[in-house]
N, C-alpha and C positions, 0 to 999 in steps of 0.2 A: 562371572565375567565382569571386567570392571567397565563401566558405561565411557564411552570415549567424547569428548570433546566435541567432535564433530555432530555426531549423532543427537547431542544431546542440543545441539544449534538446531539443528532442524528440527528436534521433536517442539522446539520452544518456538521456532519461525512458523511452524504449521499452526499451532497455537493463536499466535498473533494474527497470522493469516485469516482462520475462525472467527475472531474476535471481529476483524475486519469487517466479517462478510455481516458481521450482524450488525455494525454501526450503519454498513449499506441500509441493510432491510429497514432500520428503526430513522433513516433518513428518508425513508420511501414510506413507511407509514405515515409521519407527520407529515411531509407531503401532502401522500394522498389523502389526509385526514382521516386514514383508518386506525383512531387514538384506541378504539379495546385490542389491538394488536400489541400495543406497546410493556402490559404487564408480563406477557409472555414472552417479549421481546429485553427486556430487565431482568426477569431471573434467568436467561440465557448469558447476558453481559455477565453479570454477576459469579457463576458456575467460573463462565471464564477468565474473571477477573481472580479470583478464586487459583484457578488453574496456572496461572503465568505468574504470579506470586510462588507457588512450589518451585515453579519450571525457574525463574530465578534465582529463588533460597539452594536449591541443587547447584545449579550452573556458580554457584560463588563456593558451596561447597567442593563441589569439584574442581574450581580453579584452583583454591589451597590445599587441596590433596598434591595438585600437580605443582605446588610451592609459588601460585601466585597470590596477592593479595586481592581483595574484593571488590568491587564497583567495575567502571565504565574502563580505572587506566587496568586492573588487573583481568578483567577481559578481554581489553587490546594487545597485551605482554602475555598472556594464553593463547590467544587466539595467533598472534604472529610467530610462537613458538613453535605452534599445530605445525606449521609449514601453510602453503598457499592456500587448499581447499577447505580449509578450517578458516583462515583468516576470511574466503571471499564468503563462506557460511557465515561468518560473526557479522560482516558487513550487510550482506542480504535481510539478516536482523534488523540490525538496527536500522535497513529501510520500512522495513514492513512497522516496526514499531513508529517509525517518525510520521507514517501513514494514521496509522491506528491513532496517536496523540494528535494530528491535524483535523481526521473525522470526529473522534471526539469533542474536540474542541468549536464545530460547527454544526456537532447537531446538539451543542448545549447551546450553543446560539438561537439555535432554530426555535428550543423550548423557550428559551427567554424571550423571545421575539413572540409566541405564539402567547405566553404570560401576559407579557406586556399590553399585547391587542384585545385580548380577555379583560386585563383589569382596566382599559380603559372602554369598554363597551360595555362592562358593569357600570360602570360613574356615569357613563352618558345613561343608559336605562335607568338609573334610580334616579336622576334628576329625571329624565323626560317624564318617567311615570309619576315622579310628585305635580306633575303639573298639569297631566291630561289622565290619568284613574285615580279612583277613589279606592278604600280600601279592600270595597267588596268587588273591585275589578270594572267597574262601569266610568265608563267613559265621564269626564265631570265636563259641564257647560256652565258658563257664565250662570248666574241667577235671573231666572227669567227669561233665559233667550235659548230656543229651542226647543224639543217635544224630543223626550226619550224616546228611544225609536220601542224598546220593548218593557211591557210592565211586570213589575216582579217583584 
């Protein structure tokens, strides 16, 4: 049985869908700051980063089966070919994907922003700590001014 056009929007908008649901979750862990979430949260992305790369390579395969050519215009000249429910499936895609490339694009944000606040709370700790510990971790005082509280 030869795979139809339409079918093959959905099995790839379901996909997308997926894909979504985990940019959710991996914007809810950085969030919540539950970051050991996030490795199992990546090879999840990835599987399906994975999977909509095939779901693609088919979908252009199968537009030039059906004598269209490849990318975005010979999925619109397929898709309006299909007739109506094919085209409002090809569109339903390309919401979910315009979704999927706006959350991605804000929770690389998020990581960058969370980078950002790291590398500069690193700079302030190794300046503060050159100024107020010594290398064995003890608090350093002026010369002569003060009583270690503990000896060691």
């Amino acid at each position: 049985m030869k795979p139809s056009l339409l079918g093959h929007l959905r099995t790839e908008t379901a996909c997308i869908e997926e894909f979504l649901s985990v940019l959710d979750r991996e914007a809810r862990a950085m969030s919540d700051g539950a970051f050991n979430d996030l490795a199992a949260i990546a090879a999840q992305k990835t599987v399906l980063l994975e999977r909509m790369a095939e779901l693609d390579a088919q979908r252009e395969a199968l537009q030039a089966a059906l004598g269209f050519g490849p990318g975005r215009t010979g999925a619109d000249a397929a898709s309006a070919a299909s007739g109506p429910e094919t085209e409002r499936a090809w569109q339903a895609l390309l919401e979910v994907a315009s979704q999927a490339r706006d959350h991605n694009l804000r929770n690389g944000s998020m990581v960058y922003a969370q980078l950002d606040f790291t590398q500069q709370a690193l700079h302030f700790l190794q300046a503060s700590a050159q100024l107020f510990y010594g290398p064995d971790g003890v608090r350093r005082t002026q010369a002569g001014s003060g009583n270690r509280l503990a000896a060691g």
